[in-house]
N, C-alpha and C positions, 0 to 999 in steps of 0.2 A: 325794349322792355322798360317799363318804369322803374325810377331809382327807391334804391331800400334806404326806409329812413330807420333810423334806431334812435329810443327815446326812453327813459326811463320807465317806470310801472307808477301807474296814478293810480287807477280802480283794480282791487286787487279781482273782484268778482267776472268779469270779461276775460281775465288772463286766467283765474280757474277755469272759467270754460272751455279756454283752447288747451289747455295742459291736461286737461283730462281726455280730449277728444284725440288728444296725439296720444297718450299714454293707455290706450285699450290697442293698441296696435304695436306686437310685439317686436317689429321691425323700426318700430320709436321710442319703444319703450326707456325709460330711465327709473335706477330704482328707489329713489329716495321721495321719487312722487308716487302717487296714489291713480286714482282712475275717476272718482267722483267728485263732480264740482267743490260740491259742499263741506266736504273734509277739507281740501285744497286749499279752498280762498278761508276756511277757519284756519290753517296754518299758518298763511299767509300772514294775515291780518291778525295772528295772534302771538306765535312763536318761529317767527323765519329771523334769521341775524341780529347778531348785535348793531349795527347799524341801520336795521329798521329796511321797510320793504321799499322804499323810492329809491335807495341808495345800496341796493345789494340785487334787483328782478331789472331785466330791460328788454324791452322786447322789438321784434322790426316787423316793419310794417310796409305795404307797397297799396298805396293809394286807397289807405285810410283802412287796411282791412291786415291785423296779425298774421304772419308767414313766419315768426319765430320767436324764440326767446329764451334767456338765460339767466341764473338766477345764482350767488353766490349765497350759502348760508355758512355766515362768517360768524367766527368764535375768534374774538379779537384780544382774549387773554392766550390764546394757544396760538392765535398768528396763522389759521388752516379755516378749509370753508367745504363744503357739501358742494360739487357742484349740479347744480339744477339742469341739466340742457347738455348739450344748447337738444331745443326741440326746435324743428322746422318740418314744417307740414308738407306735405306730400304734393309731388308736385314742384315744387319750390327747389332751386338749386343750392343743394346742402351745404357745400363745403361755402360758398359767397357769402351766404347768411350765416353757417355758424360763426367763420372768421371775423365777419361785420360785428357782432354780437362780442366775441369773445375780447377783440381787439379794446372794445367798448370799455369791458367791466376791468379791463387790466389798468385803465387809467385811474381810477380812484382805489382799487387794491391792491395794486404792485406794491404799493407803500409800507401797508398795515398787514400783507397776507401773502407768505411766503409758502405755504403747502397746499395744494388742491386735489381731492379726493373726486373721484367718478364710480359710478357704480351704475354700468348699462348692461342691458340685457346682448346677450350674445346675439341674437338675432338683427340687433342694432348696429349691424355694417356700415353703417357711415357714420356711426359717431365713434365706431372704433378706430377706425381710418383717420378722421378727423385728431382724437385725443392720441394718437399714436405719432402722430405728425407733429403735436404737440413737444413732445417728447417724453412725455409721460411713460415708467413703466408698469406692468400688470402687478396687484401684488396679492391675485387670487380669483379662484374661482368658487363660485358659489351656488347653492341653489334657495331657492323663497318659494317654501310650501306653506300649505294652507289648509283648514278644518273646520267643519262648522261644530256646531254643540254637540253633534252624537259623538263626537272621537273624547268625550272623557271618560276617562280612567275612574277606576276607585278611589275615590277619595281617602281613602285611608295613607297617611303618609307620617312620618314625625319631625316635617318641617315645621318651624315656628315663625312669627314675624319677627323681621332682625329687633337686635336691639343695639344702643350701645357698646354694649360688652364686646358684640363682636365685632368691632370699626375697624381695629385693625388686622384681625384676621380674614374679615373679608377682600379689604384691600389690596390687600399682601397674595390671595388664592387670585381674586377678578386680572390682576394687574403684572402677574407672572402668566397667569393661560391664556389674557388675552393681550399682548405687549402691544399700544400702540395704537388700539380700535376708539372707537367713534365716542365713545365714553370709558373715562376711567372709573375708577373707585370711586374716588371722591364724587367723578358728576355725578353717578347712580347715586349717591347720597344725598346729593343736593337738591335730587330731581325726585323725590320722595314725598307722594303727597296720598290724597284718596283714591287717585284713579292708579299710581305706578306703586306696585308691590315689591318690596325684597324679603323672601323667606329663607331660611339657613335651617339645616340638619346639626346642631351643635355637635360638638366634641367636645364637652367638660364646659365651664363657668365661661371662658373665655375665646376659644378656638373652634372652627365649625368645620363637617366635613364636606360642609358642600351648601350652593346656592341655585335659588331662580329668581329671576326680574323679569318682571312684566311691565308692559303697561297698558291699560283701557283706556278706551274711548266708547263711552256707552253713550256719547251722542251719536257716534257713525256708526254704532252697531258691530265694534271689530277692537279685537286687543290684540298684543304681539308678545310674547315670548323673545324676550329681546337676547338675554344670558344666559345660560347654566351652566353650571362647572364645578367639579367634585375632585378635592385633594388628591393626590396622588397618593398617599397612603389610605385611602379608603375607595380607589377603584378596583371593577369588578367584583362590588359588593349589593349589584343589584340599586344602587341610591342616586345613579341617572334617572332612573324608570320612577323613584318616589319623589325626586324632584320634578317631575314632568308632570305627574299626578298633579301634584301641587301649587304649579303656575297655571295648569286648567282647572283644576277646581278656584283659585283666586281669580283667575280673570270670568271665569263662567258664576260667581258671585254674583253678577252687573247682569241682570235681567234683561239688558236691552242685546248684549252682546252677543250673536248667531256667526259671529267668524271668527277665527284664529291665526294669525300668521306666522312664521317664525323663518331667521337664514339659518343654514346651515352649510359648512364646507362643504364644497360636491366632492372631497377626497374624504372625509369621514363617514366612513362607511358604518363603522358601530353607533354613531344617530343617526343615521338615515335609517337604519335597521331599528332603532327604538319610537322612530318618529312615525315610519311606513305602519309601526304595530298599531298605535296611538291612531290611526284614522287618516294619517298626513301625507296629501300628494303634493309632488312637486307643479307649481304653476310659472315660474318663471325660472330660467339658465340664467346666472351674471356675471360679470366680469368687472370686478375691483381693478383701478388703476390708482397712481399717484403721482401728481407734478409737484418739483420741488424747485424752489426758487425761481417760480415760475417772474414773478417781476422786478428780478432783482437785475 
């Protein structure tokens, strides 16, 4: 058998195409990628790592033709990184390539990247074998449903668009509910432009009873529902269900936008109950893991 070469990521457009073509098969799936080209290598090439896409994507190869690849999206003020992979194409002996791969990306990030996050599809038996052997452990499961434009709601809700006022009360709700996730407070604020929305249900001049964040992409046709989350003195007050309204009526604003995604915990059964009402089927099982001090 010929030998695997492993090599950095030069053309980000060629590795879109094979990460998409492994990522429609739910037995390769990983969930921080996508499925079509074009979204892919726009991420790629536009917002993948702080250290940029030659120095965080590597992929192997057996006689000039991709059999695999892995990809770190490294956040180098948090010292943690998304991992991309490892995908290896079917066919191909999984555990040789992904370890090829992984072995790889640990020599330039052991240094600078101390936590690795995985997010694969349950059906993904050999990368859970693989990242388990890692020694990585689980730290959740999940599910990723999905809507196109008929599942909105009545628009009627009394969320507003955040403002100031409410910086640190959002902070303070996002960063207590969700301890530890892929964005905090702060980033969702930072990350606040035309296409990603924050709208909040105030409670008085300063404090609110609850939030949604989205974000579009009205060039691929698909936005996400990325947070919701309502104080704890204001639940079971019906203001889930006006916040939901509310991140579909903002992301269904963007005329190009016909899909909806959003995770939810597969143990939370009171949003899957308000999501299931809303139009929302579950399209993929996941399985959160986390390596810590992976190259230390």
């Amino acid at each position: 058998m010929k030998e695997i070469t492993i090599r950095p990521v030069g053309e980000a457009a060629p590795l879109a195409v094979f990460l998409a073509a492994i990522n429609r098969d739910h037995g390769r799936h990983i969930g921080y990628c996508g499925a079509e080209p074009e979204e892919i290598r726009h991420t790629l090439e536009g917002d993948f790592s702080d250290f940029g896409l030659a120095r965080s994507f590597w992929v192997a190869e057996r006689e000039g033709r991709i059999i695999g690849a892995l990809g770190l999206d490294a956040d180098s003020e948090e010292g943690s990184a998304e991992v991309w992979g490892p995908f290896v194409a079917s066919g191909q002996p999984f555990r040789e390539v992904a370890a090829a791969l992984w072995h790889t990306a640990m020599d330039p990030a052991g240094e600078t990247i101390s936590r690795f996050d995985f997010f694969v599809n349950e059906e993904n038996t050999d990368a859970a074998i693989f990242i388990d052997r890692l020694g990585a452990e689980k730290t959740g499961h999940h599910l990723i449903l999905g809507a196109d434009g008929a599942a909105q709601l009545p628009a009627e809700h009394p969320a507003v668009p955040f403002s100031p006022a409410y910086e640190e009360a959002f902070i303070r709700l996002h960063d207590e509910t969700f301890p530890g996730t892929y964005y905090s407070g702060a980033d969702i604020l930072s990350r606040l432009d035309g296409r990603n929305g924050l709208l909040v249900i105030p409670d008085g001049e300063d404090r609110i009873r609850g939030y949604v964040y989205v974000e579009a992409d009205p060039i691929h046709g698909d936005g996400s529902i990325e947070f919701l989350a309502v104080s704890p003195d204001h639940r079971r007050q019906g203001l889930a269900t006006r916040l939901l309204e509310a991140g579909l009526a903002e992301l269904l604003n963007h005329d190009q936008i016909d899909e909806i995604r959003l995770t939810v915990e597969a143990e939370n059964e009171a949003a899957l109950g308000l999501y299931e009402a809303a139009g929302f089927r579950t399209i993929h099982r996941m399985t959160a893991w986390r390596l810590e001090e992976a190259g230390k």
